[in-house]
OpenMM code with the backbone's topology and positions (N, CA, C; nanometers):
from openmm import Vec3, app, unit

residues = "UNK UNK UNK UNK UNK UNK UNK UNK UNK UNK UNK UNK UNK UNK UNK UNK UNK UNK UNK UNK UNK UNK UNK UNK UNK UNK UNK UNK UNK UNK UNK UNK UNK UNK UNK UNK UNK UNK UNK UNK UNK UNK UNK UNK UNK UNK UNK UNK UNK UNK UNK UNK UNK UNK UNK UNK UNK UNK UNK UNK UNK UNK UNK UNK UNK UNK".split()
positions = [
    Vec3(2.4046, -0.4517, 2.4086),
    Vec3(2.3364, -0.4393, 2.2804),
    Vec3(2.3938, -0.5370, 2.1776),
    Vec3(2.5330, -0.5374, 2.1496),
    Vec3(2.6013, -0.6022, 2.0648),
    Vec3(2.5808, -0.7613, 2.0891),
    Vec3(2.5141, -0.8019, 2.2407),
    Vec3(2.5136, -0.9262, 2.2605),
    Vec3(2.3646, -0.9328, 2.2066),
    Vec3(2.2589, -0.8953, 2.1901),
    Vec3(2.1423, -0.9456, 2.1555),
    Vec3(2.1439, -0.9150, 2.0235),
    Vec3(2.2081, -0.8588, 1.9363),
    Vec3(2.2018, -0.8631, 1.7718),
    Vec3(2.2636, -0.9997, 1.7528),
    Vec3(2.3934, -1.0600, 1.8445),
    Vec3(2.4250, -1.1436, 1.8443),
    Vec3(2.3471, -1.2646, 1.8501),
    Vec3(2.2540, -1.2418, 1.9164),
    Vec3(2.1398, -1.3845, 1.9959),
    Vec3(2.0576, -1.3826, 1.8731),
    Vec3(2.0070, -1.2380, 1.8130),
    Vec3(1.8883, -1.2383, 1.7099),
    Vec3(1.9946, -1.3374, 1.5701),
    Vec3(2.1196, -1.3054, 1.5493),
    Vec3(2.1501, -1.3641, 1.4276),
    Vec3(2.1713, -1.4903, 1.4422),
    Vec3(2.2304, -1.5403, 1.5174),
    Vec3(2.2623, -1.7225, 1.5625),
    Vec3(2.1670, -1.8405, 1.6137),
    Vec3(2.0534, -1.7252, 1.6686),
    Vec3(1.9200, -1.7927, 1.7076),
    Vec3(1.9652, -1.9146, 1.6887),
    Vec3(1.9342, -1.9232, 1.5688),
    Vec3(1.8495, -2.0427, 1.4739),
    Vec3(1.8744, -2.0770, 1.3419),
    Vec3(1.8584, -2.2173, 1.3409),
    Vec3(1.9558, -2.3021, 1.2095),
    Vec3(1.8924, -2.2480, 1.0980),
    Vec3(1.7763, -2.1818, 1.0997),
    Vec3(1.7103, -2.1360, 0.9754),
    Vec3(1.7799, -2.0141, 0.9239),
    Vec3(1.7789, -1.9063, 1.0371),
    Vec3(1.8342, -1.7963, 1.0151),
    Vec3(2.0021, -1.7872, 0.9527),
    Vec3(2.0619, -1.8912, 0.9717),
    Vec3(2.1791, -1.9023, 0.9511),
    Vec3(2.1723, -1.9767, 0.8200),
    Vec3(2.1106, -2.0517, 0.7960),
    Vec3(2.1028, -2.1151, 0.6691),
    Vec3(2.0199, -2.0035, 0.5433),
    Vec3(1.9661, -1.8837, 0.6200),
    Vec3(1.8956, -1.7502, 0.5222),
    Vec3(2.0654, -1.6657, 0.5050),
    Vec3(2.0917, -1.6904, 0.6381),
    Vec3(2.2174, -1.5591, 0.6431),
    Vec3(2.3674, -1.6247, 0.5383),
    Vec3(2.3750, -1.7727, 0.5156),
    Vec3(2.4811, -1.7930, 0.4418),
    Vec3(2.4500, -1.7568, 0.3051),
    Vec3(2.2812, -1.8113, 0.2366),
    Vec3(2.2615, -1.8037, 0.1748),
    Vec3(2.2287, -1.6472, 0.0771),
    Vec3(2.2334, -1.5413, 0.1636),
    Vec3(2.2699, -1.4095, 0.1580),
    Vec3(2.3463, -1.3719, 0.1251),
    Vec3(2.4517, -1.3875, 0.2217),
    Vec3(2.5967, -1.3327, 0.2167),
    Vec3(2.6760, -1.4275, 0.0955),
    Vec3(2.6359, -1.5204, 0.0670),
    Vec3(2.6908, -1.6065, -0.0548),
    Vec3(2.6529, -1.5584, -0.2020),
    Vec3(2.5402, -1.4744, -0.2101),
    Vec3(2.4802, -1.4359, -0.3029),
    Vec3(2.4830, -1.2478, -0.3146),
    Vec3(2.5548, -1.1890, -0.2269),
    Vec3(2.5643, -1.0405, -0.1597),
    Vec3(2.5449, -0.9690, -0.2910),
    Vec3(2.4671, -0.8928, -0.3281),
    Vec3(2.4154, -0.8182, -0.4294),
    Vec3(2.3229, -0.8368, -0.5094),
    Vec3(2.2637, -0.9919, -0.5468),
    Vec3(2.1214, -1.0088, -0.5348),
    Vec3(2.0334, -1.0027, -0.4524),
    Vec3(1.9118, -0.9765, -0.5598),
    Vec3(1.7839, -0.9560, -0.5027),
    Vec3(1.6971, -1.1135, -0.5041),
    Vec3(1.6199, -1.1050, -0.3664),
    Vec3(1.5421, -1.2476, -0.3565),
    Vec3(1.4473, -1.2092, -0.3334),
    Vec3(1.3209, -1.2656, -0.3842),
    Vec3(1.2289, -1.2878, -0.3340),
    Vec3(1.1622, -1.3614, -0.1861),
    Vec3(1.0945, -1.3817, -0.0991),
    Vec3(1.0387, -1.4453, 0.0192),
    Vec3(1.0462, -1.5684, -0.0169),
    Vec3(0.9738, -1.6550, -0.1412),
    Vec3(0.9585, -1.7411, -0.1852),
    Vec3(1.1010, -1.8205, -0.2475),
    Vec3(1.1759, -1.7804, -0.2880),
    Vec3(1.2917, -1.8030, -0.3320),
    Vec3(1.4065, -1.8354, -0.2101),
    Vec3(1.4207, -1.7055, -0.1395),
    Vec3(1.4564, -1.7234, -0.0138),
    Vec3(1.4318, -1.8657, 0.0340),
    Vec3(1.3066, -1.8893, 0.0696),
    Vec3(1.2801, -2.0435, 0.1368),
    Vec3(1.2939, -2.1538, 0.0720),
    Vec3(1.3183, -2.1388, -0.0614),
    Vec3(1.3443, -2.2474, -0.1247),
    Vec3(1.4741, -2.3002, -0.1692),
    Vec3(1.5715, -2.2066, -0.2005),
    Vec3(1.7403, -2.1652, -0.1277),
    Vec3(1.7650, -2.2329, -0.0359),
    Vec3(1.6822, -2.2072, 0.0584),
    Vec3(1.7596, -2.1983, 0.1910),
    Vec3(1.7146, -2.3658, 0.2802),
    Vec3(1.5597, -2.4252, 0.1745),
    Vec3(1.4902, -2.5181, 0.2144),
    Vec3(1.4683, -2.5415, 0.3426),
    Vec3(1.3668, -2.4301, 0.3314),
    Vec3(1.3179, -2.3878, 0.5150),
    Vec3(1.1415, -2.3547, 0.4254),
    Vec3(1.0834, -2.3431, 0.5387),
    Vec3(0.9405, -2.3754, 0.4724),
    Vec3(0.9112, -2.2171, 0.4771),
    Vec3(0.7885, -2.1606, 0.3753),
    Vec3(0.7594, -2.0313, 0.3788),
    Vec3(0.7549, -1.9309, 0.4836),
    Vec3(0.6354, -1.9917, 0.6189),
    Vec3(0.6491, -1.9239, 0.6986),
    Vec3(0.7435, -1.8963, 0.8398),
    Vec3(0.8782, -2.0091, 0.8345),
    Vec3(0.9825, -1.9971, 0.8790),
    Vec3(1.0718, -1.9094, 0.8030),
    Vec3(1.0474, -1.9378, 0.6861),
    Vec3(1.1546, -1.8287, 0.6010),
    Vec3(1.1328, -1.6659, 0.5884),
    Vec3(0.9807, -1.6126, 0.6398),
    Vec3(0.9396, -1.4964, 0.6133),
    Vec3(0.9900, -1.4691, 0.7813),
    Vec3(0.9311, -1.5560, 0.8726),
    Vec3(0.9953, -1.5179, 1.0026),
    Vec3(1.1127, -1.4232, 1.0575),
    Vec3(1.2134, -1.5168, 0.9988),
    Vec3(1.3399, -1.5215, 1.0014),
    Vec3(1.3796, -1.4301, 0.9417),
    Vec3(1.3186, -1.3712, 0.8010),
    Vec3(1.4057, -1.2310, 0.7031),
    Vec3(1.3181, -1.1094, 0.7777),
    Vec3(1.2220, -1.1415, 0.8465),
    Vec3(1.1336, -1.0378, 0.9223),
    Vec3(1.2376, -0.9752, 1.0409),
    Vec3(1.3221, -1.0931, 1.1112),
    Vec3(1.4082, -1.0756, 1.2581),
    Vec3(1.5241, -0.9644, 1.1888),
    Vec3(1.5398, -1.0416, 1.0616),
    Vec3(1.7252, -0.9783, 1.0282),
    Vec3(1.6341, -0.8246, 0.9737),
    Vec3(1.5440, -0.8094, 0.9144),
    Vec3(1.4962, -0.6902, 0.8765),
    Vec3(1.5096, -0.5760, 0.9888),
    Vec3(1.3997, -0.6267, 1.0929),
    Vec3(1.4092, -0.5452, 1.1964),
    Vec3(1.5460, -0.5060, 1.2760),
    Vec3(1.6460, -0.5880, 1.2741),
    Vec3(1.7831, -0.5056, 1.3245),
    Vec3(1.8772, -0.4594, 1.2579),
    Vec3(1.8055, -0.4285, 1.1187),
    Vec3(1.8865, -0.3661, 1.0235),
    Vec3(1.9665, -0.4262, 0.9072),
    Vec3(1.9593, -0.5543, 0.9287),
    Vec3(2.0870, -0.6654, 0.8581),
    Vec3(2.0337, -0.6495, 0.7154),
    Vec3(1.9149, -0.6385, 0.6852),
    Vec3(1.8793, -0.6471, 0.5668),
    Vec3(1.7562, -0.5569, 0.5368),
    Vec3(1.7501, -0.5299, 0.3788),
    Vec3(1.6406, -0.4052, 0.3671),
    Vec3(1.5713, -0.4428, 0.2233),
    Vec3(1.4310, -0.3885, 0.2254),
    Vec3(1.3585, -0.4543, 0.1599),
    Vec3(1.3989, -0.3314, -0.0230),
    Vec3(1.4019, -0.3834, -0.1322),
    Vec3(1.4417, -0.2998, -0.2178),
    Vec3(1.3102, -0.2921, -0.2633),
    Vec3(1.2923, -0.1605, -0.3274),
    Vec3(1.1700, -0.1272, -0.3772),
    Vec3(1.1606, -0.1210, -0.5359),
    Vec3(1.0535, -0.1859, -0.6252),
    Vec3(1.0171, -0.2521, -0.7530),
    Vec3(1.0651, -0.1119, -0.8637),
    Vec3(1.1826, -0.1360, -0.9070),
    Vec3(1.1946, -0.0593, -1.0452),
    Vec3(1.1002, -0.0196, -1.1098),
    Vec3(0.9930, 0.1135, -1.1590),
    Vec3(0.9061, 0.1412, -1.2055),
    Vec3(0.9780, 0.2007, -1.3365),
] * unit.nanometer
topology = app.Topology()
chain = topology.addChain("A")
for resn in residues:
    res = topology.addResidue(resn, chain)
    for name in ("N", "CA", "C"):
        topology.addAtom(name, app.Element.getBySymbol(name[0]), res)
């Protein structure tokens, strides 16, 4: 198990260039759009990629202050 969370996070130069840019910023909130422009990866590589880390838990979507 621990080896394929492994494979999902290192994949790919995108994901790693979302994941520094994360962990460099750890307690802000980003937008999708922001995200890819950070990270200068194109939109639908950048939604990809926060879609992978979403699904194994790495990251969680915050819901809009009402």
């Amino acid at each position: 198990m621990s080896k394929d969370v492994l494979h999902v996070l290192f994949d790919s130069k995108a994901r790693v260039k979302i994941l520094k840019l994360l962990f460099r910023n750890s307690g802000q909130k980003f937008k999708i759009k922001e995200i890819a422009a950070r990270a200068q990866e194109r939109l639908p590589i950048a939604r990809r990629e926060v879609k992978k880390l979403l699904a194994i838990g790495l990251l969680n979507i915050a819901k809009n202050d009402k």
